[in-house]
C-alpha positions in Angstrom: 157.1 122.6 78.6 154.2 120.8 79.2 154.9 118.7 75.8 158.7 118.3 76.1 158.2 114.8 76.2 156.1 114.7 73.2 157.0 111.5 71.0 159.8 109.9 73.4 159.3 106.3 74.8 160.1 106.4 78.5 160.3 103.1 80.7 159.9 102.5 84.0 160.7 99.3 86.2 159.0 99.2 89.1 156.4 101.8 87.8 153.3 100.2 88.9 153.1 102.1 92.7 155.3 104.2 94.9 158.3 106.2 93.3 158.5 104.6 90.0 154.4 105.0 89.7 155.1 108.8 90.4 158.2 109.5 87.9 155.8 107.9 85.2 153.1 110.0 85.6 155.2 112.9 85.4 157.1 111.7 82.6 153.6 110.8 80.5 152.4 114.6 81.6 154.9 116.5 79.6 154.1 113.9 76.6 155.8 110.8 76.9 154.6 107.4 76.1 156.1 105.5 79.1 156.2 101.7 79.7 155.9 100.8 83.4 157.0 97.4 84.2 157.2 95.1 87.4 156.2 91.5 88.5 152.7 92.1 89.2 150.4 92.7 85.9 147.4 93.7 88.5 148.8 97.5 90.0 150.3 98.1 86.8 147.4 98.1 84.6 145.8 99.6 87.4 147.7 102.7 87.0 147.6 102.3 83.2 144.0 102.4 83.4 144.3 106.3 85.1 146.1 107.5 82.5 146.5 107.2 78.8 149.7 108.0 78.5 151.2 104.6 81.0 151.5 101.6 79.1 151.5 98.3 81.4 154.3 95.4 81.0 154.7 92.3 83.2 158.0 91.4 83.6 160.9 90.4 86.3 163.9 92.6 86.1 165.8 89.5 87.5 164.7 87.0 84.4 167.1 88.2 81.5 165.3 86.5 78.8 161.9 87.7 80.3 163.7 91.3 80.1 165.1 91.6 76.6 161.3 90.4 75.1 159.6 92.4 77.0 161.7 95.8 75.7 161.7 94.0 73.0 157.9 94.2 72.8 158.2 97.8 74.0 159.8 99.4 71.9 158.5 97.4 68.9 154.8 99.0 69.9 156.5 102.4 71.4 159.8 102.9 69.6 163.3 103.0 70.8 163.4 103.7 74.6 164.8 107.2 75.2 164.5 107.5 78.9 164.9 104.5 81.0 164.1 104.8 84.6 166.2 101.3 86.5 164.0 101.9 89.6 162.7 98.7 90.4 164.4 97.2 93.9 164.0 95.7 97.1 164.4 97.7 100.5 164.5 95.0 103.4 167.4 95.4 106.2 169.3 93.0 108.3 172.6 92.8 110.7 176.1 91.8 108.7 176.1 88.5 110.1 172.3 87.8 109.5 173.1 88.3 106.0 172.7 84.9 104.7 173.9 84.0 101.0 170.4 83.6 99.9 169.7 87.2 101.2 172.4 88.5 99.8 172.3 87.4 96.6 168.5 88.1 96.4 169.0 91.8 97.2 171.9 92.2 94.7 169.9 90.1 92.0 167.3 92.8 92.1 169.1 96.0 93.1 172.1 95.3 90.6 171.9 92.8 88.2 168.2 94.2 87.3 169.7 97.9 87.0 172.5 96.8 84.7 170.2 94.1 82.9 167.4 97.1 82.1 169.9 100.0 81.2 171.6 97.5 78.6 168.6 96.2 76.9 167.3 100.0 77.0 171.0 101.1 75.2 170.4 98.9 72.3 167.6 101.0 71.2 168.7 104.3 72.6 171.9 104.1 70.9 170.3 104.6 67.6 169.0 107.8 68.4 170.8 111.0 68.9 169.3 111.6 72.7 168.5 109.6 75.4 168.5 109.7 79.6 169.4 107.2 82.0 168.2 107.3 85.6 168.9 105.0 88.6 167.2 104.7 91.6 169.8 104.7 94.2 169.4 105.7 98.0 171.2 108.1 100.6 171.9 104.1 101.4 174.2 104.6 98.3 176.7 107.4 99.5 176.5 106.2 103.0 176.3 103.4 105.1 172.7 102.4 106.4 172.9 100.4 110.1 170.9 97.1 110.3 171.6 97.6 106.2 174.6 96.3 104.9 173.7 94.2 101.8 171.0 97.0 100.5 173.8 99.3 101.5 176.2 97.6 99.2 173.9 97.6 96.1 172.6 101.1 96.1 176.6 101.7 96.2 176.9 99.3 93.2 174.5 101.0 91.8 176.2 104.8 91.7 179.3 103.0 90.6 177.8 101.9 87.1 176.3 105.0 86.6 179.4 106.8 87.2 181.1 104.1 85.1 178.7 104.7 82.1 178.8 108.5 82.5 182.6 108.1 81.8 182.3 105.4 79.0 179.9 107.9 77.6 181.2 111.1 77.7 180.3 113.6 75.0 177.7 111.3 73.8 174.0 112.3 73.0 172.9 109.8 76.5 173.3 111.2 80.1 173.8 109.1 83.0 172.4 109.9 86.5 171.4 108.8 89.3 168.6 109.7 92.2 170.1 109.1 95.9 166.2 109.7 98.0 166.3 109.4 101.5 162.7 107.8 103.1 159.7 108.1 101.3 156.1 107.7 101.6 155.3 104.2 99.8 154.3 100.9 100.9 158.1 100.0 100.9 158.3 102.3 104.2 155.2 100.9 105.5 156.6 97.4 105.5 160.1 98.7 107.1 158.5 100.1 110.1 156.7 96.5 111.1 160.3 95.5 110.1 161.8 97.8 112.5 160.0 97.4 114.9 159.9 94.0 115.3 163.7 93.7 115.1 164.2 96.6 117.5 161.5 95.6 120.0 159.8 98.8 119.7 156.8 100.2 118.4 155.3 101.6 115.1 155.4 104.7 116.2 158.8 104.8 116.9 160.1 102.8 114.2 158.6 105.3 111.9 160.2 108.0 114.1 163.9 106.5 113.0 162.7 107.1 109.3 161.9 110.7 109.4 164.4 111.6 111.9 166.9 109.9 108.9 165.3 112.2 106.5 166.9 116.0 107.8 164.1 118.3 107.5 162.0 115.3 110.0 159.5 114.2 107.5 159.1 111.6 105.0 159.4 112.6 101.4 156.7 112.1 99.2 156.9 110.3 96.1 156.4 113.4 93.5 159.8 114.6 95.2 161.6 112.5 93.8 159.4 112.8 90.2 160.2 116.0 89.8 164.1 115.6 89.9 163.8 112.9 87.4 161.7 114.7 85.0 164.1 117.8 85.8 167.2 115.2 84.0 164.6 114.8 81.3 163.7 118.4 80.6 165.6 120.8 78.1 168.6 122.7 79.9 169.9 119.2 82.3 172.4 118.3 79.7 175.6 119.2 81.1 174.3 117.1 84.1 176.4 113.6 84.1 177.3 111.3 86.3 175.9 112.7 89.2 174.2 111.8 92.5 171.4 113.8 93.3 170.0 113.6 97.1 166.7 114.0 97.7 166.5 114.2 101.8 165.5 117.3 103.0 169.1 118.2 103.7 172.9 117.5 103.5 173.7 113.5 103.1 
């Protein structure tokens, strides 16, 4: 099935490293012509550069106008988008009452409004085709709570709600819904949480990365390609009858 893919427009947010890097790779593999987007132009035509298949767009999934032009663009050079991948997000913890409103609202501008802003503006070309995939990146964060993580906690949950909400809206339609619920993984997001820990907990690297893996039930951190391989799995002939589901990726039971 190496060229299941062959002719679909995939896009990413978030694509240019780490998870979102690795689900467009494998998407582009089995023949899809994927747009990878993010904030940073640099990494992202980076990664284009390593394969022909990865096609680099700046953008901010926060700036609604910046959004819509650059799909816009997309799919104008690519055609409609038939798998869109809502994976860009912010991972950064704090206690309930540290939460700030500027924190919170900054985690929820990314984690939420970006989802919903990138699945919509990917529907309005999807929906004139007769097949199409939508995947969130959640979190284990988003089917349970997450200590020291209340606000990321609440988007991830956010998150699983509109997919489930869309599933239902949906149903029997040609487009599947799903999201990807990964406990820790191996990209610079983690690297940055363990200072974080750390610092907060007043203990060291070592054992702030400790609390990660232990989180994670078979004791290791996932690797990004983990968590590729379910997403090209939703994309693949044979997933769809698979709707409005969360599917953990953590080594173990949630």
């Amino acid at each position: 099935m190496a060229d299941a893919l062959q002719g679909r427009h995939a896009l990413v947010t978030g694509g240019g490293t780490g998870i979102g890097l690795a689900i467009a790779r494998a998407l582009a593999d089995h023949g899809a012509q994927v747009t990878i987007t993010g904030r940073r132009a640099e990494p992202l035509e980076q990664a284009a550069a390593q394969h022909p298949g990865l096609h680099p767009a700046a953008m901010d999934v926060t700036d609604e106008d910046g959004l819509r032009a650059g799909i816009e663009a997309a799919v104008e050079a690519r055609g409609p988008v038939q798998v869109c991948v809502a994976n860009a997000g912010i991972a950064e913890g704090r206690s309930f009452t540290r939460n700030d409103l500027e924190f919170w609202n900054r985690i929820m501008e990314t984690n939420v409004t970006g989802a919903f802003l990138t699945v919509r503006e990917c529907l309005r070309s999807m929906d004139g085709t007769d097949w199409g995939r939508v995947i969130a990146v959640s979190s284990i964060a988003g089917l349970r709570g997450l200590k020291g993580g209340s606000a990321y906690t609440a988007s991830k949950h956010a998150v699983i709600g509109m997919i489930r909400a869309l599933s239902e809206e949906r149903m029997g339609g040609p487009i599947t819904f799903n999201a990807l619920c990964p406990g820790y993984v191996d990209t610079p997001i983690v690297t940055r949480n363990t200072s974080s820990i750390a610092e907060r907990a007043g203990i060291s690297q070592e054992a702030a990365l400790k609390v990660m893996t232990d989180a994670n039930r078979h004791g290791r951190l996932l690797e990004p390609e983990e968590v590729a391989a379910a997403a090209l799995w939703l994309c693949l002939p044979g997933s769809q009858s698979v709707n409005g589901q969360t599917i953990e990726i953590a080594g173990g039971q949630v």
